[in-house]
C-alpha positions in Angstrom: 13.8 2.0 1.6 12.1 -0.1 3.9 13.6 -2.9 6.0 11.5 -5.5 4.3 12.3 -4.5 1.0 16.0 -3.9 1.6 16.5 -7.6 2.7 14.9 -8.6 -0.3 16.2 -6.4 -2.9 20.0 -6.6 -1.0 20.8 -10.6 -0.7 24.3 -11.1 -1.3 25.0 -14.3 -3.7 25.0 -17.7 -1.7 26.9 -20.5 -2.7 26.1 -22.9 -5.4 23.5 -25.3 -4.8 23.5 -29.0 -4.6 19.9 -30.2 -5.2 16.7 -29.4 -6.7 15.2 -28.8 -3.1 18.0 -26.2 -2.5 16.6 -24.0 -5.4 13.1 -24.4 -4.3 13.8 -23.7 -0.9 15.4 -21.3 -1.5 15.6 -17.3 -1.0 13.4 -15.6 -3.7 15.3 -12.4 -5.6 12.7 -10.0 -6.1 14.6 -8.4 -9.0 14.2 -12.0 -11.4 10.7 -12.6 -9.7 9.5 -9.2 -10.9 10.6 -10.2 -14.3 8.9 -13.3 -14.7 5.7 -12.5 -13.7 6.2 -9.2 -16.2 7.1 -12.3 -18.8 4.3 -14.2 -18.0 1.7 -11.5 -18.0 2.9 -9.3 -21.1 3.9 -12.2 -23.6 2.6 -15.6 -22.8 -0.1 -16.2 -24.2 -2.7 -16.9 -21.5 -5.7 -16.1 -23.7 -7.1 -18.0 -26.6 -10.4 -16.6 -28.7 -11.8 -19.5 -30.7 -15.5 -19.0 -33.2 -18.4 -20.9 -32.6 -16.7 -24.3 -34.2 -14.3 -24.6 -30.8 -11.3 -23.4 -33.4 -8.8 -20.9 -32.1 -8.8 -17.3 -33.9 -6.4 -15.6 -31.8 -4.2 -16.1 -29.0 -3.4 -13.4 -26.8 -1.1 -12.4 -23.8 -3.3 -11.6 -20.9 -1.8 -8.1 -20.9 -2.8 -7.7 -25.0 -6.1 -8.9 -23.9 -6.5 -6.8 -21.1 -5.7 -3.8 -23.8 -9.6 -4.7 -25.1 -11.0 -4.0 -22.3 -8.8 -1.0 -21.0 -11.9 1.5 -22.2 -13.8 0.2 -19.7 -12.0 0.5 -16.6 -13.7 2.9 -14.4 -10.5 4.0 -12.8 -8.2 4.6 -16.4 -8.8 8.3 -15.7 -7.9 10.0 -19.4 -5.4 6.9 -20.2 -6.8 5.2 -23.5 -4.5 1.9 -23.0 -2.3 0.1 -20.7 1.0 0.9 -22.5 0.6 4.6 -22.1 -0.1 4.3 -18.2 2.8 2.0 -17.6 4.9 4.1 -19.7 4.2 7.1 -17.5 4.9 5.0 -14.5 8.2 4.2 -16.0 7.6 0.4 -15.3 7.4 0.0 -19.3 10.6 -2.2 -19.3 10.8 -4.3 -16.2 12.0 -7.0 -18.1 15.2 -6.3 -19.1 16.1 -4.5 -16.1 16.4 -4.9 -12.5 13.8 -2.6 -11.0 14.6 -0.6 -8.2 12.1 -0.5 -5.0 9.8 1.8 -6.3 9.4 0.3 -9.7 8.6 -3.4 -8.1 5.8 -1.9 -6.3 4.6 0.3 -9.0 4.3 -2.9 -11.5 2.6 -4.7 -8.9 0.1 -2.2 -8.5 0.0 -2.3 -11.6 -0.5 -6.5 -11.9 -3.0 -5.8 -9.5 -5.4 -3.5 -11.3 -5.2 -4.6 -14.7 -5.9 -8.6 -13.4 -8.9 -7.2 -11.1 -10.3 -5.2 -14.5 -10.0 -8.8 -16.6 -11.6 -10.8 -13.8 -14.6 -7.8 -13.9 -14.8 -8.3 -17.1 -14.0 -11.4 -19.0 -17.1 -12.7 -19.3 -18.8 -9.5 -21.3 -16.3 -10.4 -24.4 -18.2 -13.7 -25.0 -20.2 -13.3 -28.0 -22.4 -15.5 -30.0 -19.7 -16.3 -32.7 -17.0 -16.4 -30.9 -15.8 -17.2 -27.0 -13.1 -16.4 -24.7 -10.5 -19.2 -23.0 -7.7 -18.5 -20.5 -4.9 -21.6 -19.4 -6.1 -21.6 -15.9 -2.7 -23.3 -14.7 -0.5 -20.4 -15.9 -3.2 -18.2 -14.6 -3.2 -19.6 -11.3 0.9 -19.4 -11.1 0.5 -15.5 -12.4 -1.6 -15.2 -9.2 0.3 -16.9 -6.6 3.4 -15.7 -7.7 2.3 -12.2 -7.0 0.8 -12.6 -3.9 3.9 -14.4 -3.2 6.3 -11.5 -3.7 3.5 -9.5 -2.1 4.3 -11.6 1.4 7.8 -11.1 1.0 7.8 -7.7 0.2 5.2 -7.5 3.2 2.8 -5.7 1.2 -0.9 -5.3 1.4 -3.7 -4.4 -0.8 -5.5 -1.1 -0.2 -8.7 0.0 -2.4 -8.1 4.0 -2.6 -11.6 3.7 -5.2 -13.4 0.7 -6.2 -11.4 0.9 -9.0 -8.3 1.6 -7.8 -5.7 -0.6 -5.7 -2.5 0.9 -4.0 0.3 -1.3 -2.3 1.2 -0.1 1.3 3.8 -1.8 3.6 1.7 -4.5 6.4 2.2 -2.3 9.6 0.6 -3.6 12.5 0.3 0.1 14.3 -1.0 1.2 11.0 -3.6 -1.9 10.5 -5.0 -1.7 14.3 -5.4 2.0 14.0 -7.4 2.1 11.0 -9.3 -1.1 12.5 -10.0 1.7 15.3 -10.7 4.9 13.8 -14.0 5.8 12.1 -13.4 8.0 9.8 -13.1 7.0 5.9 -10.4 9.7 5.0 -8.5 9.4 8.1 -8.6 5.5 7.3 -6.9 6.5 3.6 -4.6 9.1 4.6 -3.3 6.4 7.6 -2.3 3.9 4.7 -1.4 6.6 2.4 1.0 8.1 4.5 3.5 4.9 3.8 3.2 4.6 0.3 6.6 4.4 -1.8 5.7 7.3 -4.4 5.5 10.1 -1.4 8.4 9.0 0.7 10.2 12.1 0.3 7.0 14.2 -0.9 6.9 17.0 1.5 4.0 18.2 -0.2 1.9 14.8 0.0 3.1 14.3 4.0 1.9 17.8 4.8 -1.7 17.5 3.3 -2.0 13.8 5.0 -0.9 15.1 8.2 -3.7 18.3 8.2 -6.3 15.1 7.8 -4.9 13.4 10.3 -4.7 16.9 12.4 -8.8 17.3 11.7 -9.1 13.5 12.9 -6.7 14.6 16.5 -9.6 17.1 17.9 -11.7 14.5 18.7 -9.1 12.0 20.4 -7.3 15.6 22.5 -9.7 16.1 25.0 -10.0 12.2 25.7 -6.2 12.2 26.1 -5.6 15.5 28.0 -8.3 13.7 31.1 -5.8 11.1 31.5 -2.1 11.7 33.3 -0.9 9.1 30.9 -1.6 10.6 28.4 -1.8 14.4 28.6 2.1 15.3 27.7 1.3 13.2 24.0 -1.4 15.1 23.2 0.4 18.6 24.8 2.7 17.6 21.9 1.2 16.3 19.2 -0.8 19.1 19.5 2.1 21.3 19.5 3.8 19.8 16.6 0.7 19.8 14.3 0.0 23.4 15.3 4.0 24.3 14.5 5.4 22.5 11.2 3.5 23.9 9.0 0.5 21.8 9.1 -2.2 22.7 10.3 -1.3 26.4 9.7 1.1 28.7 7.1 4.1 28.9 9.7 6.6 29.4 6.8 4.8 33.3 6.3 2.2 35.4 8.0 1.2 36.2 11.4 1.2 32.5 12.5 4.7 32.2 10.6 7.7 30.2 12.6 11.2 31.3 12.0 12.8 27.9 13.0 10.8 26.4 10.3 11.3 28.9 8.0 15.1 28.0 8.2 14.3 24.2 8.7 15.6 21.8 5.6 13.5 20.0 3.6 14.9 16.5 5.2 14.5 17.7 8.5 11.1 18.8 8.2 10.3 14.9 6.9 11.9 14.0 9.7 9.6 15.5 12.4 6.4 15.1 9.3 7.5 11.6 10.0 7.9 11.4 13.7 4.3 13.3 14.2 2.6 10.7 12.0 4.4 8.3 14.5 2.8 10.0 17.6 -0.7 10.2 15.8 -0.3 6.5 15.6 0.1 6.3 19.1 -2.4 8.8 20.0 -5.1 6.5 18.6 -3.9 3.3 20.1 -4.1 5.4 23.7 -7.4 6.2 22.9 -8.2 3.0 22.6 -6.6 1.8 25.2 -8.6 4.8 27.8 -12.1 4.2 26.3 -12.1 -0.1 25.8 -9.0 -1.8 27.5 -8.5 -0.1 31.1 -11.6 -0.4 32.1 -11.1 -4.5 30.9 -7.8 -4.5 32.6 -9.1 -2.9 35.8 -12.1 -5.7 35.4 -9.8 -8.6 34.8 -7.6 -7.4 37.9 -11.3 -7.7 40.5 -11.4 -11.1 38.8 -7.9 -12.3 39.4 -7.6 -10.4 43.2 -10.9 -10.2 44.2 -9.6 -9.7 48.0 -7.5 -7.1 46.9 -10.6 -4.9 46.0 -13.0 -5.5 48.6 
C-alpha cells in the first residue's frame, strides 16, 4: 500500500469536536468519502426527463441514467451495462462497506469513466418530445468531491484509450520521465507500472519492464560515454538481461539458476528496484544531453574569469 493512501485509509479516531469549523476542517476519511460519492452517484437522483410541456416523466440517478447510454461507450469492451462491469470489479457494494485500497481506486476509475461517457453524451438523448435535465449543484459536488479524494489520495488521471481512464499514484520521477521520453508505449507502461491491480502481478511487471528494456537501447550508449553514468547503465543493463526480462532465464540456454530458485517476492523486489533505475536512467539522460551543457553555460556566466 502506498504511503499516501496508508495515511489516509489508517487515521486513528481524534477527539470530539467543538465547532462546525472543526468538522469542516477537518481530516477527510476516505472509507465514508468513498461512500457518499457512491450514494450520490448510484441513488440520488441527479437526472430528471420531462416531455415537451416542461413536465417531469422520470427522474433518474445519474448512474441509472448512465445505464442508457452504456451501449455506446467505445471502451465497454463485451460489457452490456454498468452493473455487470462493477460487479466483476467487485466494487458492486461500496456502500455498505469500507473499501479497502484497491477497491477505492477501482470505483474511482470507475466514477471517472462512466461521468466522462455522460458528459460525451448527454446531449444525443434530447429528443423532440422529450428533454434531458441534470441538478447542476449536486453535479458539481459529485465532481469536486472526487477530485477531492483524488488529491488526497494523490492520484492522477491517465487515458490508457480515448476511452479509457486508469488512476496512477502523482510521482514526480514518473511525471518528468514520461514528460522526457518519446515513445507512446514506453510513456504507458511508465504509468502502468504503478497501478494498484498489478502490485504484486509478476506477470504484468515482467511484460512492462521488457517495454521499458526496448526503450533502454537507445538511452545505453548515451550513458556508457559518460563516467557518471556508465556503472547505471553496466547494471541496468545487467539486470534487464538477468531476471527474466528481456530473456527466458528460468529455462534454456540463457536460463539463470539463481533465478530459477528466486521467490516470487524477491523477484518483485529487484522487478521493482530495476523499474527504479530505469527511472533514473532517463532522468540522466536528460541531464547529459539538455542540463550539463546549461550548467556548464551558467557556470562561464557566473565565473567568467575562471574560464578564460
Amino acid at each position: 500500500m502506498s504511503s499516501d493512501i496508508k495515511k489516509a485509509m489508517g487515521r486513528k479516531e481524534k477527539p470530539a469536536k467543538k465547532s462546525i469549523y472543526d468538522f469542516l476542517s477537518a481530516e477527510i476519511d476516505v472509507g465514508r468519502e468513498v461512500q457518499k460519492l457512491a450514494g450520490l452517484f448510484e441513488d440520488v437522483e441527479i437526472i430528471s426527463i420531462k416531455d415537451e410541456w416542461g413536465r417531469v416523466e422520470d427522474s433518474l440517478s445519474l448512474e441509472n441514467y448512465i445505464h442508457r447510454l452504456f451501449l455506446r461507450w467505445k471502451g465497454r469492451s463485451t460489457y452490456l451495462n454498468p452493473f455487470d462491469l462493477k460487479k466483476d470489479m467487485d466494487i458492486t457494494d461500496v456502500k455498505n462497506c469500507v473499501p479497502n485500497e484497491e477497491q477505492t481506486t477501482l470505483y474511482l476509475e470507475y466514477l471517472l469513466n462512466m461521468i466522462q461517457l455522460y458528459e460525451s453524451e448527454q446531449g444525443n438523448y434530447n429528443t423532440r418530445n422529450s428533454s434531458v435535465n441534470y441538478d447542476r449543484d449536486l453535479y458539481k459536488a459529485l465532481i469536486e468531491n472526487i477530485f477531492s479524494l483524488l488529491s488526497t489520495l494523490n492520484l492522477i488521471r491517465v487515458e490508457k484509450t480515448p476511452d479509457i481512464i486508469i488512476l496512477v499514484p502523482n510521482d514526480a520521477a514518473v511525471i518528468e520521465s514520461i514528460n522526457i521520453i518519446e515513445s507512446k508505449s514506453a510513456k504507458m507502461a511508465i504509468l502502468e507500472y504503478n497501478h494498484i491491480s498489478i502490485r504484486d502481478n509478476l506477470t504484468e511487471k515482467q511484460k512492462i519492464l521488457h517495454i521499458l528494456a526496448k526503450d533502454f537501447e537507445s538511452k545505453k550508449q548515451m550513458l556508457t560515454k559518460s563516467s557518471e553514468w556508465q556503472t547505471l547503465a553496466s547494471d541496468l543493463g545487467f539486470l534487464f538481461n538477468t531476471l527474466d526480462i528481456r530473456h527466458n532465464n528460468t529455462e534454456g540456454i540463457k536460463a539463470v539458476s539463481t533465478i530459477q530458485k528466486m521467490s516470487k517476492a524477491d523477484l518483485l523486489k529487484w522487478y521493482d528496484t530495476t523499474y527504479r533505475l530505469y527511472l533514473t536512467a532517463v532522468l540522466a539522460t536528460e541531464y547529459n544531453s539538455r542540463c550539463k551543457e546549461e550548467i556548464n553555460s551558467l557556470k562561464k556566466m557566473v565565473n567568467p574569469k575562471s574560464n578564460s
